[in-house]
C-alpha positions as CSV (number, residue, x, y, z in Angstrom):
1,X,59.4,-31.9,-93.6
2,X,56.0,-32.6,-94.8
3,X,53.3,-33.4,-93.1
4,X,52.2,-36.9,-92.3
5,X,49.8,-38.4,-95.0
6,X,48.7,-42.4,-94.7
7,X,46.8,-44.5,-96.7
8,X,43.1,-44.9,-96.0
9,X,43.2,-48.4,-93.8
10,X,45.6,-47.7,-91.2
11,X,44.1,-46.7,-87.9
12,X,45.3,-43.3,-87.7
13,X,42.4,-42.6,-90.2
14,X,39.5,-44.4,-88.2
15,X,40.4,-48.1,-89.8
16,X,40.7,-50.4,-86.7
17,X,44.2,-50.8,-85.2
18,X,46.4,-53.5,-87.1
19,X,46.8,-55.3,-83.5
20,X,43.9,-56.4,-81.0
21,X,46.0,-56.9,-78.5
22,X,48.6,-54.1,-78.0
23,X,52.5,-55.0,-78.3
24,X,54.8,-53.4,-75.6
25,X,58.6,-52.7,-75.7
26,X,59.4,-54.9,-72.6
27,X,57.1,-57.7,-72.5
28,X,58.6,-60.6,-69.8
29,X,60.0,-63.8,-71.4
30,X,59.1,-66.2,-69.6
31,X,60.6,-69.6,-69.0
32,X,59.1,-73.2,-67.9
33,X,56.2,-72.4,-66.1
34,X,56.5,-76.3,-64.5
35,X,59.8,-75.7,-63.6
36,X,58.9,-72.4,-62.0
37,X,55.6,-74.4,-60.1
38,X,58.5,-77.2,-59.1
39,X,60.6,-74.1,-57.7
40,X,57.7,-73.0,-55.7
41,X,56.9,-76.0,-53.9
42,X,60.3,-76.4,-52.5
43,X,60.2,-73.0,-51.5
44,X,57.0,-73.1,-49.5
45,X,58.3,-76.9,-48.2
46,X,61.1,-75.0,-46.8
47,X,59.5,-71.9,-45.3
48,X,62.5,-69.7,-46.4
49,X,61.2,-66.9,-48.2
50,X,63.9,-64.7,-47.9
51,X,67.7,-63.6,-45.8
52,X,70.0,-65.4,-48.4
53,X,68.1,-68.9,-48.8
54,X,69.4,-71.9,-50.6
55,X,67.6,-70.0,-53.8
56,X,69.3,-67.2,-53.5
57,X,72.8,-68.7,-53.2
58,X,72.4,-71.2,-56.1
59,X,71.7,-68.1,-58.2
60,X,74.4,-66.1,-57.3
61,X,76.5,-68.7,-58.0
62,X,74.8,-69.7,-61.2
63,X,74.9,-66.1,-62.5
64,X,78.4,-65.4,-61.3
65,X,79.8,-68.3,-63.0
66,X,77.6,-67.5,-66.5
67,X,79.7,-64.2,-66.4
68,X,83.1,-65.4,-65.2
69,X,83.1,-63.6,-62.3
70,X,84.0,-64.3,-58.7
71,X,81.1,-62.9,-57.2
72,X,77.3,-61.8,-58.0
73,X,75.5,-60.4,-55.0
74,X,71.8,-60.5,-55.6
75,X,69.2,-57.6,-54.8
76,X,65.8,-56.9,-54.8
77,X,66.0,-54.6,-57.9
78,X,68.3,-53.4,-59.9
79,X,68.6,-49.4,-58.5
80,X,69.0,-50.7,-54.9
81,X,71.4,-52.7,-56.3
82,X,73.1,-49.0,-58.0
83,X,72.9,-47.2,-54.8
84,X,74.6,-49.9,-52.6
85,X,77.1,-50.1,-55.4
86,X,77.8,-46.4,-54.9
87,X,77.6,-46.2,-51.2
88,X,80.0,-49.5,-51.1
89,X,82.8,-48.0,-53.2
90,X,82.5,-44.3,-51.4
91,X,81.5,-42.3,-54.2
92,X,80.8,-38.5,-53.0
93,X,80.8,-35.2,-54.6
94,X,80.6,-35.2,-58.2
95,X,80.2,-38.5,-60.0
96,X,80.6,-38.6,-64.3
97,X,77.3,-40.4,-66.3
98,X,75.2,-39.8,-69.2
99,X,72.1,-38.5,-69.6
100,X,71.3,-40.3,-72.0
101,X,70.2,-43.1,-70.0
102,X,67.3,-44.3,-67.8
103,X,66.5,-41.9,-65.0
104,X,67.7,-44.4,-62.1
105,X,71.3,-44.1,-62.8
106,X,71.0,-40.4,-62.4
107,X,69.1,-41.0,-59.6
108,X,71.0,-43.4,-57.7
109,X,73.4,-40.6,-57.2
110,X,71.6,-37.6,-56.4
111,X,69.1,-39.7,-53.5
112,X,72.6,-39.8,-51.8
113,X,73.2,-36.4,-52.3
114,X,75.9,-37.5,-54.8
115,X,76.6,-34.5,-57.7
116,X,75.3,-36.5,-60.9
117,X,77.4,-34.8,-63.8
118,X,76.4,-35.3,-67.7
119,X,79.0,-36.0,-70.0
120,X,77.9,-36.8,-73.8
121,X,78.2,-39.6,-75.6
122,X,79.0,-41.0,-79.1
123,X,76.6,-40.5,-81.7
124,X,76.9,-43.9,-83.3
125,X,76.9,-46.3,-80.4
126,X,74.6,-44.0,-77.9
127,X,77.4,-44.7,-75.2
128,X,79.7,-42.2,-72.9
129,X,82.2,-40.5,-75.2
130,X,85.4,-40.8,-73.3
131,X,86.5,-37.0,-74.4
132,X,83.2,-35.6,-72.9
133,X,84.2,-37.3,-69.8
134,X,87.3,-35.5,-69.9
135,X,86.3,-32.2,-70.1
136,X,83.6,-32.5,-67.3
137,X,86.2,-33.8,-64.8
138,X,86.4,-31.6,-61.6
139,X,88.7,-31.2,-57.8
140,X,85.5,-32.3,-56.6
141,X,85.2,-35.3,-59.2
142,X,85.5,-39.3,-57.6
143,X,83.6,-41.6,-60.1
144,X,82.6,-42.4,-63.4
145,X,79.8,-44.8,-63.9
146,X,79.6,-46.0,-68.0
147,X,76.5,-48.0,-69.5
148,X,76.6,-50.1,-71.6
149,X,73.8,-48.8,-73.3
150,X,71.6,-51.1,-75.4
151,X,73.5,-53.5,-74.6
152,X,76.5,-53.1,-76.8
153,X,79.9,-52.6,-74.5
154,X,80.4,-48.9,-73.4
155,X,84.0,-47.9,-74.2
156,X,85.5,-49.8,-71.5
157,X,89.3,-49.3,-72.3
158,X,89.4,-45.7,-72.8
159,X,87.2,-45.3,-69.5
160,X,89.4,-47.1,-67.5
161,X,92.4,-45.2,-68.7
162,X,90.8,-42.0,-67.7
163,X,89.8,-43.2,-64.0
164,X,93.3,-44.6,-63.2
165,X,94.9,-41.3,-64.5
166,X,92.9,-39.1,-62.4
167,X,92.4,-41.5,-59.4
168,X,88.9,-42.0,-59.9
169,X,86.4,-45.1,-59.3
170,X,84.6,-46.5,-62.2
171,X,81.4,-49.1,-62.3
172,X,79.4,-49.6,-65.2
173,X,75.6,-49.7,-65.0
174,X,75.0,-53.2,-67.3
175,X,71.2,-53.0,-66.8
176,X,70.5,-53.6,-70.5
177,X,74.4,-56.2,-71.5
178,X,72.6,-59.7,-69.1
179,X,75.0,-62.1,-70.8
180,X,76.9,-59.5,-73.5
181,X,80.5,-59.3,-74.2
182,X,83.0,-56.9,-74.5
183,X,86.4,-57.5,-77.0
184,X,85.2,-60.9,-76.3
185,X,84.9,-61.1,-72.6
186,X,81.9,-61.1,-70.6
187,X,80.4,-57.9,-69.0
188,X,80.6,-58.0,-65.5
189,X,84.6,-57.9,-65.1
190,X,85.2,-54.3,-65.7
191,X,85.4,-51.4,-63.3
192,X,85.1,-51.8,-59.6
193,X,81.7,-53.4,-60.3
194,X,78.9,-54.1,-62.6
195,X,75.5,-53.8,-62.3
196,X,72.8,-55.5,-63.8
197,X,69.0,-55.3,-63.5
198,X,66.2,-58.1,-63.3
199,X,63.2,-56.2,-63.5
200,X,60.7,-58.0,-65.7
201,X,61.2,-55.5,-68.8
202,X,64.8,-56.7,-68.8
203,X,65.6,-59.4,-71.6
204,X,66.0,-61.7,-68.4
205,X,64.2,-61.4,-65.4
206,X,63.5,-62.5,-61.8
207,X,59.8,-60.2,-61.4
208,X,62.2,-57.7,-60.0
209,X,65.6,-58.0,-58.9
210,X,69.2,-57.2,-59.9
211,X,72.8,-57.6,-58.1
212,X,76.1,-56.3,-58.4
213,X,78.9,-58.5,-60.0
214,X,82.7,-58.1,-59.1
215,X,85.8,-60.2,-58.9
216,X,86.6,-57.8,-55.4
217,X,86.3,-59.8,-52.5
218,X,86.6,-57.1,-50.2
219,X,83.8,-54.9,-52.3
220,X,81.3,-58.1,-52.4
221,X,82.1,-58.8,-48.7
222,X,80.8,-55.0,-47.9
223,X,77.9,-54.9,-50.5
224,X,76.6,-58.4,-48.7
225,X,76.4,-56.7,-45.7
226,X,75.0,-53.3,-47.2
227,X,72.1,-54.9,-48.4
228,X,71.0,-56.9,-44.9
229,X,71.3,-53.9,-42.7
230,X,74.4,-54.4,-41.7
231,X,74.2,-57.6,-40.2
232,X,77.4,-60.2,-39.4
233,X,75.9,-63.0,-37.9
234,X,72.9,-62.7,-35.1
235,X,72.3,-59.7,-33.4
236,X,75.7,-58.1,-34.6
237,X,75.8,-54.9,-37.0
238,X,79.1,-53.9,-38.1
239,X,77.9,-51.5,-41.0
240,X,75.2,-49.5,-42.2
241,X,73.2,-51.3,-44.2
242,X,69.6,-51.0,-45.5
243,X,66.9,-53.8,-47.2
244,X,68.0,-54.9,-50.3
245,X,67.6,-58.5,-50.2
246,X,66.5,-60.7,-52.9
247,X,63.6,-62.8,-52.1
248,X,63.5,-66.8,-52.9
249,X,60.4,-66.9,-55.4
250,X,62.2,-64.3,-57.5
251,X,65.7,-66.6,-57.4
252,X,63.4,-69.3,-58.1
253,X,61.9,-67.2,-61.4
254,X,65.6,-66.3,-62.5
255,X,67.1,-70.0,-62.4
256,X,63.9,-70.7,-64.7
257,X,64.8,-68.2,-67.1
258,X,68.3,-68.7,-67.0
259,X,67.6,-72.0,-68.4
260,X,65.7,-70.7,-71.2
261,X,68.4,-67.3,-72.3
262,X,69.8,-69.2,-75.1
263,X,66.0,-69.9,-76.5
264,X,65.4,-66.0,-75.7
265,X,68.0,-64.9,-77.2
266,X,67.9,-67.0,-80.8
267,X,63.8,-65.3,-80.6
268,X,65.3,-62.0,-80.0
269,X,67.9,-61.8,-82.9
270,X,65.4,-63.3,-85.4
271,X,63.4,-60.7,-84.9
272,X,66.6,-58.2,-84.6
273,X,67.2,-59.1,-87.9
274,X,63.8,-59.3,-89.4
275,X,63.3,-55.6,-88.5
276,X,66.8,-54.5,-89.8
277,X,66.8,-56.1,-93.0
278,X,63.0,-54.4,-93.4
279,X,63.8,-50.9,-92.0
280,X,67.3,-50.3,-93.2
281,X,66.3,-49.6,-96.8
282,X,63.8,-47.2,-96.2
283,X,64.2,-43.4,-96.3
284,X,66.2,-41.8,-93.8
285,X,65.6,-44.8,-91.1
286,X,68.4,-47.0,-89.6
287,X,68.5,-49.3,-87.3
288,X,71.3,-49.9,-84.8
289,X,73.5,-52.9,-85.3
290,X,75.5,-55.6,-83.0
291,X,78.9,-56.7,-83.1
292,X,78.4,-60.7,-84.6
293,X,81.9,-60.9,-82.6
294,X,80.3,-60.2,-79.3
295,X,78.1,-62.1,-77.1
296,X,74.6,-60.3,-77.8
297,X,71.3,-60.5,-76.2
298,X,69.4,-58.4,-78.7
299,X,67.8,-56.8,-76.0
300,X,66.4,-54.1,-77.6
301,X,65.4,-53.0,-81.6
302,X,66.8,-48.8,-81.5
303,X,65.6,-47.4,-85.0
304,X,66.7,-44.0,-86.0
305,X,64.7,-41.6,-87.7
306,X,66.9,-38.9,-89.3
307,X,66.4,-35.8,-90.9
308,X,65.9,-37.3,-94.5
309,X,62.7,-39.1,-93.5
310,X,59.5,-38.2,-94.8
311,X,58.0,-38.1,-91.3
312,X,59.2,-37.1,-88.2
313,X,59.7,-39.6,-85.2
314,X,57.1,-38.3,-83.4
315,X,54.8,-38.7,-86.4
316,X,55.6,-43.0,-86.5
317,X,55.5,-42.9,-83.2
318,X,51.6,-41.4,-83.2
319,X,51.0,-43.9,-86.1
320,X,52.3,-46.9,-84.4
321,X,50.1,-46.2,-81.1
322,X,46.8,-45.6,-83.0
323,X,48.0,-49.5,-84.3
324,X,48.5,-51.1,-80.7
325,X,51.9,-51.0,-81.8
326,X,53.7,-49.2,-78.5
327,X,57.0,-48.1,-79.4
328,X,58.8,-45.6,-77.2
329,X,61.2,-43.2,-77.4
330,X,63.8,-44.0,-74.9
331,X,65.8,-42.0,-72.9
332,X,63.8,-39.2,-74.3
333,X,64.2,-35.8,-73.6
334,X,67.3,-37.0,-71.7
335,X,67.8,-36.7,-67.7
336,X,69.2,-34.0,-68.1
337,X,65.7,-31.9,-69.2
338,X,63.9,-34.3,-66.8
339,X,62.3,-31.9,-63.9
340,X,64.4,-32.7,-61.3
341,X,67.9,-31.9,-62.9
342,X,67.1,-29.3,-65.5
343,X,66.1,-27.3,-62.3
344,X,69.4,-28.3,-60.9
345,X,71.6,-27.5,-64.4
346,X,69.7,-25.4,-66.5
347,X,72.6,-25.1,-68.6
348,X,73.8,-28.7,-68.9
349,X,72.4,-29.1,-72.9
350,X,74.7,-26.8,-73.8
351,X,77.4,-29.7,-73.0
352,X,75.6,-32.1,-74.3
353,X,74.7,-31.9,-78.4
354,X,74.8,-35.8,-79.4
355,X,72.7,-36.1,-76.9
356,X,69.8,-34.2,-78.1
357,X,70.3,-35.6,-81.2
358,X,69.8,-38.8,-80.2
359,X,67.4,-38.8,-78.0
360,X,64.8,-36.8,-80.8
361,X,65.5,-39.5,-83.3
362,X,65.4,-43.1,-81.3
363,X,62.3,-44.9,-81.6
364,X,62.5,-48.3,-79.4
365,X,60.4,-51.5,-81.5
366,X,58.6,-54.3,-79.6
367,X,60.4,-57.7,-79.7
368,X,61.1,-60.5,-77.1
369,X,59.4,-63.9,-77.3
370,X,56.0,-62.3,-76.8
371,X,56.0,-61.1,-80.5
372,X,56.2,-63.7,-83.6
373,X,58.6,-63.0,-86.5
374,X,55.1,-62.3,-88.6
375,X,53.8,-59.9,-86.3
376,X,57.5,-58.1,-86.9
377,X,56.6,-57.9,-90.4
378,X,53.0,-56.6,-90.0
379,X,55.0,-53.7,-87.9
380,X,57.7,-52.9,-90.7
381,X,54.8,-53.5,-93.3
382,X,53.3,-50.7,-91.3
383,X,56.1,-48.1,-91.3
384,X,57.5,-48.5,-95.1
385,X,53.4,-47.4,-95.6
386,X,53.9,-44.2,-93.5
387,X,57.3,-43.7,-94.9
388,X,56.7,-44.4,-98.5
389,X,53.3,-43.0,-98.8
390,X,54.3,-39.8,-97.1
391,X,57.5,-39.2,-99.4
């Protein structure tokens, strides 16, 4: 691999950045701001900030039906919404995921002294490779929890077929699949549970927030009471429970921007597009694809750097920063070589080869409705320089 050589006016070489302004991975989309202002006022007019107001209920309702499912139970974020999830369908011992993920789904397990155990994925579509899952399965084994990673359905068939044949609970953690499909039906009605995360990174957002969505009465019914301590009525607790209650102003944020996803999500695969159809010719870059078939949200732009390229990842990703342009490399190094659990499983790597793969070639592009489709080409403009000139 040579080293990295670029032309005289990119920043890397003292030229000012190519943006002012820096452009995240994550900015919020926003909806109506007047509608949101509207929100607020009957908000305050009520005084009912939070405990399940009118807000709240017309979102659940609102999101369950948007998902076809019986149920969505709203929370305050997205992990607390994981945790309950877990606790509510009596997951304990060892529990399958990836490490290729973000760090809460690992997480959620082990803060309940749950055994998080990594299976590897697929290398093409970065999600839980049903034949890794197999060979991690233990006596002690009681769960698998998929995600559907990127947005793009985890392999839900194969998954499913594995938990009922060993008697095992599955969820899937959709953090990234907000209105995504799988073999054309909508994410949410697979597993025990699904669930999604509304923190304002997400492609739709409340501020913060997220909920669990199931067609389980019996599940919702428990979750419900999980995340209000307990509580059945006044002064009654029939469960433990903890906080995990979504407040009104961020139900009042998510109606907004539930009126706007179809907007969001024409902006988002413009510039999905814009950046494949730039990137994909170049040398040893490629960027991951969705299903037309599918519902998408086109949540996130995942370019690959492979071993053909005439820079490394980390190189474009140095070059990029010194532009404003603040790509990332998620999951990067992988949870598994996060402190916690590479002091817990030293040896887990050596289960996990994809894994490493992928997470030393993804590099994560801005997009969202706070970047125009010509600032998309300024940023592709910017990386055929670095690859081409560096060839």
């Amino acid at each position: 691999m040579k080293s990295i050589r670029v032309p005289s006016d990119l920043a890397i070489n003292g030229a000012p950045p190519a943006f002012e302004q820096p452009l995240h991975v994550g900015r919020p989309n926003i909806g109506s701001r007047e509608s949101f202002l509207k929100y607020v006022e009957e908000i305050l007019g009520r005084r009912w900030l939070s405990n399940n107001g009118p807000m709240v209920q017309e979102f659940e309702k609102r999101i369950a039906d948007y998902h076809g499912v019986k149920h969505c139970v709203a929370m305050c974020n997205g992990t607390i919404a994981l945790e309950i999830a877990i606790r509510a369908l009596n997951l304990e011992g060892e529990v399958i995921v990836p490490s290729y993920t973000f760090i809460a789904t690992a997480h959620a397990l082990h803060w309940q002294q749950v055994t998080p155990v990594f299976a590897d994925i697929d290398l093409l579509s970065h999600n839980l490779d049903p034949a890794a899952v197999r060979r991690m399965i233990t006596p002690r084994t009681t769960g698998i929890i998929g995600v559907h990673l990127w947005g793009r359905g985890a392999q839900v068939d194969e998954l499913q077929a594995i938990a009922d044949e060993h008697g095992l609970k599955l969820l899937f953690d959709a953090a990234h699949a907000f209105g995504c499909s799988y073999k054309g039906k909508m994410i949410g009605n697979f597993g025990a549970c699904e669930v999604l995360s509304f923190h304002a990174t997400k492609f739709f957002n409340t501020f913060e927030g997220g909920a669990v969505l199931t067609s389980d009465d019996d599940l919702a019914k428990t979750m419900r009471l999980m995340r209000n301590f307990g509580f059945s009525g006044y002064d009654n607790v029939i469960h433990p429970g903890t906080n995990g209650k979504m407040i009104e102003i961020a139900a009042a944020m998510g109606l907004v921007n539930l009126e706007s996803v179809d907007s969001i999500v024409e902006v988002n695969r413009c510039n999905h597009q814009t950046y494949r159809e730039a990137l994909s010719v170049l040398q040893g870059i490629s960027v991951l694809d969705y299903d037309e078939n599918e519902h998408n949200n086109y949540q996130y732009v995942v370019m690959e750097v492979g071993e053909d390229c005439p820079v490394t990842r980390d190189q474009l990703i140095q070059a990029l920063h010194s532009e404003n342009i603040l790509a990332r490399k998620y999951f990067w190094p992988g949870c598994h070589n996060m402190k916690p659990y590479r002091e817990l499983y030293p040896s887990a790597g050596l289960q996990l080869p994809n894994t490493q793969k992928v997470a030393d070639r993804v590099v994560v592009l801005p997009t969202g409705t706070a970047i125009t489709v010509d600032e998309v080409g300024v940023v592709t403009s910017i990386i055929r320089v670095l690859i081409e000139g560096s060839a």
